[in-house]
C-alpha positions in Angstrom: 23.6 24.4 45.4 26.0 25.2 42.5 25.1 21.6 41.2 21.7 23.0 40.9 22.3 25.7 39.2 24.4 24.2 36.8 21.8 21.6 35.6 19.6 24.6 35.7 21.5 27.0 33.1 21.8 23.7 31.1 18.5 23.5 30.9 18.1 27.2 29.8 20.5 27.0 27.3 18.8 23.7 25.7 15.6 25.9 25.4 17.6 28.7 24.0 19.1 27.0 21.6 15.8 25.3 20.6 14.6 29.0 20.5 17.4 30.3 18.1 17.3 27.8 15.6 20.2 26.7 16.6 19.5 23.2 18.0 20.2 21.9 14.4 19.6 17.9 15.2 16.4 18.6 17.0 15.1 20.3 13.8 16.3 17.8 11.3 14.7 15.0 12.6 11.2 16.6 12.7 11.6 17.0 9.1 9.8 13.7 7.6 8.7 12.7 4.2 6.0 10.2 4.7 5.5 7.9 1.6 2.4 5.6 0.7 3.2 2.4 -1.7 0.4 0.0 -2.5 1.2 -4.1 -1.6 3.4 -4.8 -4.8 3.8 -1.1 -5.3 6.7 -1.8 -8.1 8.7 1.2 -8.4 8.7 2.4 -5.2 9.0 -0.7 -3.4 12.4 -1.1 -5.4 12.8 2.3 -4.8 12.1 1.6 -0.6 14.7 -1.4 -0.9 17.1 0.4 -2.8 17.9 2.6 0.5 19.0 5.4 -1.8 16.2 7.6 -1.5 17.4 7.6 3.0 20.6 8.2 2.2 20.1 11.5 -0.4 17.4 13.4 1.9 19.1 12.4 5.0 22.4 14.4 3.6 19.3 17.2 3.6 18.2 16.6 7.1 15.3 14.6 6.1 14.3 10.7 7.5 12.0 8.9 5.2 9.2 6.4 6.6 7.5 4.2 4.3 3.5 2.6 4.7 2.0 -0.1 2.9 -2.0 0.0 1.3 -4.0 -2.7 -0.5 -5.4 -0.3 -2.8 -4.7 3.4 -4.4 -7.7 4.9 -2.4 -7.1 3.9 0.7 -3.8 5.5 0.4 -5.1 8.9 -0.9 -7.6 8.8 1.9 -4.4 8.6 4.3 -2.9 11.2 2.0 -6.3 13.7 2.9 -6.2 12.3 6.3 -2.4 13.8 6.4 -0.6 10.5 7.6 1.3 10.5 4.2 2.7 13.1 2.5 2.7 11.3 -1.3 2.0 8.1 -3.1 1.6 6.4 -6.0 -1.4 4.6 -7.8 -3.7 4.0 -10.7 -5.5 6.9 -12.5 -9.1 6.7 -11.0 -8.2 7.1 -7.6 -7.0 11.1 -7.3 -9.8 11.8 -9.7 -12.4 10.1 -7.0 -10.0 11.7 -4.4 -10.3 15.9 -6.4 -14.0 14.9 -6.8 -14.4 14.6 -3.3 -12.5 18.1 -2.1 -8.7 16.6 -1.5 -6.2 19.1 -2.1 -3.8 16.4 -3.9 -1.2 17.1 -6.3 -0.6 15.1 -9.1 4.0 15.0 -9.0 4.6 12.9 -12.0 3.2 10.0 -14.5 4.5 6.3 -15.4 3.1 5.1 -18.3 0.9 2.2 -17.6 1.1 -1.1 -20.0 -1.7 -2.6 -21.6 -1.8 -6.0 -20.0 -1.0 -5.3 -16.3 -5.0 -5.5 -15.5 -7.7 -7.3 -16.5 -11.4 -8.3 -16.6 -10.8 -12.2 -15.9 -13.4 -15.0 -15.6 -13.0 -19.0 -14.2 -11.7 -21.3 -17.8 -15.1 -23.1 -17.6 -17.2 -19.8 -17.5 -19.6 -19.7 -20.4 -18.6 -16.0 -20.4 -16.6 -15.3 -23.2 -16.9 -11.4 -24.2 -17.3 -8.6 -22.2 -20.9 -8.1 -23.5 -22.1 -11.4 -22.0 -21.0 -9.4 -18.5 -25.0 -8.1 -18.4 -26.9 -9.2 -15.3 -23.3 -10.6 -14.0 -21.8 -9.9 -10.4 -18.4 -8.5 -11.0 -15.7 -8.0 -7.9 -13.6 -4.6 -8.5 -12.4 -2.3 -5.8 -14.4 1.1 -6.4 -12.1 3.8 -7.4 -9.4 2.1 -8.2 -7.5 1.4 -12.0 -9.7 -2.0 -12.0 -12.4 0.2 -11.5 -11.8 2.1 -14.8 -10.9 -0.5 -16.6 -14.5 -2.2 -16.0 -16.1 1.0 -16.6 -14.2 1.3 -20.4 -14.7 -2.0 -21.5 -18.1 -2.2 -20.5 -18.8 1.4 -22.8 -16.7 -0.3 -25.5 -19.4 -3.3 -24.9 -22.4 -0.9 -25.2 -23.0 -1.6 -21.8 -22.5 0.7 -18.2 -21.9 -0.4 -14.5 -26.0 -0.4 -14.3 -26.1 -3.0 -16.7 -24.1 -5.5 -14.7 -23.8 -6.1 -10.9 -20.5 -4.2 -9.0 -19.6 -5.7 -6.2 -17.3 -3.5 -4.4 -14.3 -5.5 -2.7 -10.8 -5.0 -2.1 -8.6 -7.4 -3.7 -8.1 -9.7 -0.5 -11.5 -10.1 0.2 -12.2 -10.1 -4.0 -10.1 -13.3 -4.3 -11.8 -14.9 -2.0 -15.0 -14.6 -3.6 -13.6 -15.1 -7.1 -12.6 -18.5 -5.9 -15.5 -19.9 -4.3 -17.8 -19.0 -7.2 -19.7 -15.8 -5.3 -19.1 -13.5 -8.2 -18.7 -14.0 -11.8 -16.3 -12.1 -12.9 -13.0 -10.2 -11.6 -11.5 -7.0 -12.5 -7.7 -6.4 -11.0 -4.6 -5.2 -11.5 -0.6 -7.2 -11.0 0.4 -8.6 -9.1 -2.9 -10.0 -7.7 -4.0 -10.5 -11.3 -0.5 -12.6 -12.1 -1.1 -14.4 -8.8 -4.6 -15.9 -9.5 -3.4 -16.9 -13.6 -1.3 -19.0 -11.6 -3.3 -20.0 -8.8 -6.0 -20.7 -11.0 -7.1 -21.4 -14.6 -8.5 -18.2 -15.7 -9.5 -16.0 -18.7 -9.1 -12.7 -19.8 -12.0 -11.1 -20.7 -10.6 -8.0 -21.3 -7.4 -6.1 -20.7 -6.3 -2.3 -22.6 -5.7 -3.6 -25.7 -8.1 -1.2 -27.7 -9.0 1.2 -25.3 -8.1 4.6 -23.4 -4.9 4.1 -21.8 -4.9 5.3 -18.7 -1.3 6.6 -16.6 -0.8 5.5 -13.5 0.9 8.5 -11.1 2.6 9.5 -8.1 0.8 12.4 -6.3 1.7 14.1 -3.1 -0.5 17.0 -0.9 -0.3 20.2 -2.2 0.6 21.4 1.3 4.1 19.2 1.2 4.5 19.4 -2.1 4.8 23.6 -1.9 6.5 23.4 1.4 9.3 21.2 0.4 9.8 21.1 -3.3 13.5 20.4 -3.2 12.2 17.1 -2.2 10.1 16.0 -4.7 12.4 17.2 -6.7 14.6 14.8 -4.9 12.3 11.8 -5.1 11.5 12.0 -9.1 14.8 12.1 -9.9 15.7 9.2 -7.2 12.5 7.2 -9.0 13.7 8.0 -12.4 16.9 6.3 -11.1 15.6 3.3 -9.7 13.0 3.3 -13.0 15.8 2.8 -15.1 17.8 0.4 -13.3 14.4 -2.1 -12.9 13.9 -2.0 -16.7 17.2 -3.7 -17.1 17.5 -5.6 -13.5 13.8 -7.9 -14.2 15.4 -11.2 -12.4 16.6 -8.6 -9.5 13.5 -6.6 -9.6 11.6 -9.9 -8.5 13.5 -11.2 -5.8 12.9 -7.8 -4.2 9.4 -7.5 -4.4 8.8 -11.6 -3.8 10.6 -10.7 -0.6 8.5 -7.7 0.3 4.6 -8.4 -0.9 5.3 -12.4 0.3 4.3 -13.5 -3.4 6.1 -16.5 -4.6 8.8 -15.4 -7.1 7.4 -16.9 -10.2 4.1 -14.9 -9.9 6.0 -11.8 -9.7 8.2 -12.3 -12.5 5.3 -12.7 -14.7 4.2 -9.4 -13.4 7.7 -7.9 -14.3 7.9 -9.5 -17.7 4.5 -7.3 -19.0 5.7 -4.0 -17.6 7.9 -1.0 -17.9 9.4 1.9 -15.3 10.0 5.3 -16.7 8.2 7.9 -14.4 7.6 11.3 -16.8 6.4 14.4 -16.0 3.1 15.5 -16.7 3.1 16.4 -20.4 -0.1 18.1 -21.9 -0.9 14.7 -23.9 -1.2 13.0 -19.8 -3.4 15.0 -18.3 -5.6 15.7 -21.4 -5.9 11.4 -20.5 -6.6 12.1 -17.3 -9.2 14.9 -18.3 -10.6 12.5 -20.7 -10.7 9.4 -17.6 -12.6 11.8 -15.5 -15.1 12.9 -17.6 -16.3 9.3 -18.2 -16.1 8.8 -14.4 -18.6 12.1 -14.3 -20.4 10.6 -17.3 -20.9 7.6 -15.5 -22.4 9.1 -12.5 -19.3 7.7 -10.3 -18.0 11.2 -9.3 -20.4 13.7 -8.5 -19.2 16.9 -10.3 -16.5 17.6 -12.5 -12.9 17.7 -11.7 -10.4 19.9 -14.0 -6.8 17.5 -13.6 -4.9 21.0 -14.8 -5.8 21.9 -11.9 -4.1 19.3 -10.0 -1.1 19.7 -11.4 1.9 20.5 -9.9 4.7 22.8 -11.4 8.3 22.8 -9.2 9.1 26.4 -8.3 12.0 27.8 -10.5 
């Protein structure tokens, strides 16, 4: 009988404790950030393989869990869907995602290069300039960088999406078709554009030499982001970190994504050798890119209102 009502005031003092606040472990480990990276998501899959970002929130009481996406909007759907807290991709994707209600953030920019996507074609095409794209069936994952790419050198062309054929494929599934012949053209970003000039004699059409130059960003839910901004906070500076260390570590930078995407190391170090880390906050000069992105999108009839970016942005509490 005392046994019993032993385990019983145990018991009662567990839920007490729960109660007060005062259960400290219980509460840190309900205290998650959830990140989405893209399948050769660069900065933050050094960043994930790093282990520094675990170790710095953990001293905070927070555990960090990481999930993989093909593409930038699958991940922001998961973002609106609220199985991720933030991510990283392209530029099209959060405009898509604010055009269609999501209450995303945008947390901070990296500065895309020029020649990290492309608008590519088989060597033998008789394609040779983006013009010659008219009447042509051309793979791109809607909403993604690819997507904008496609859309500006096709206005730099004279030319709009209704001109030529879109055929709406993620990159997996866009490979495949580029390879047996079923579209014409392919637009797509590193490392699945470095991985099929390897795999196959191709041409670039096209890249961002001589057009808008889009940013690529990491973005977060508003909800998180103004719930927890000691931990963006945190992550920025942890990315700015691991930014800096990549620019200067390429050969190391390449074994670890080789081992995490599953891409043989040569196709990633020609990835690495056209790009650059350096994730900056959103300066007016950014987003008045962003605005500018978004407009053609609306221009284009691919969004169906306008989205204001400024809007979007997010400004850490002082």
């Amino acid at each position: 009988m005392a046994l019993l009502s032993f385990r019983r005031l145990a018991r009662l003092f567990v839920v007490l404790a729960v109660a007060l606040g005062v259960w400290a472990p219980v509460q840190a480990a309900e205290q998650q950030l959830r990140i989405g990276y893209q399948k050769g998501g660069g900065l933050l899959a050094v960043l994930k393989a790093q282990g520094t970002l675990e170790k710095a929130l953990g001293a905070q009481g927070y555990q960090v869990t990481w999930r993989e996406f093909q593409a930038g909007p699958q991940l922001l759907e998961a973002l609106n869907a609220g199985s991720v807290d933030v991510g990283y991709t392209g530029s099209p994707p959060p405009i898509f995602a604010q055009a269609a209600g999501v209450d995303l953030v945008y947390l901070g920019a990296e500065p895309a290069s020029e020649s990290v996507e492309a608008i590519v074609v088989p060597n033998g095409s008789a394609i040779r300039a983006v013009s010659e794209l008219k009447g042509k069936k051309v793979a791109v994952q809607k909403g993604s960088s690819a997507n904008f790419l496609l859309v500006a050198a096709l206005n730099k062309a004279g030319l709009t999406l209704k001109d030529i054929q879109p055929v709406y494929l993620a990159p997996a599934d866009a490979r495949a078709a580029f390879a047996n012949g079923s579209v014409d053209a392919w637009a797509i970003w590193d490392p699945y554009l470095a991985a099929i000039q390897q795999g196959q004699s191709v041409r670039v059409l096209a890249d961002y030499k001589g057009l808008l130059h889009a940013n690529s960003f990491y973005e977060g839910s508003r909800r998180f982001a103004d719930a927890h901004p000691q931990v963006i906070n945190l992550l920025l500076v942890e990315l700015a970190k691991a930014g800096a260390w990549a620019n200067t570590h390429k050969p190391e930078v390449s074994r670890i994504l080789a081992e995490q995407i599953g891409l043989p190391e040569p196709v990633i170090a020609t990835w690495q050798a056209r790009t650059g880390y350096g994730v900056t906050p959103l300066t007016p000069e950014i987003i008045a890119i962003q605005q500018q992105t978004a407009d053609i999108f609306q221009a284009q009839g691919l969004i169906p209102r306008k989205v204001d970016v400024s809007q979007a942005v997010w400004h850490a509490p002082h």
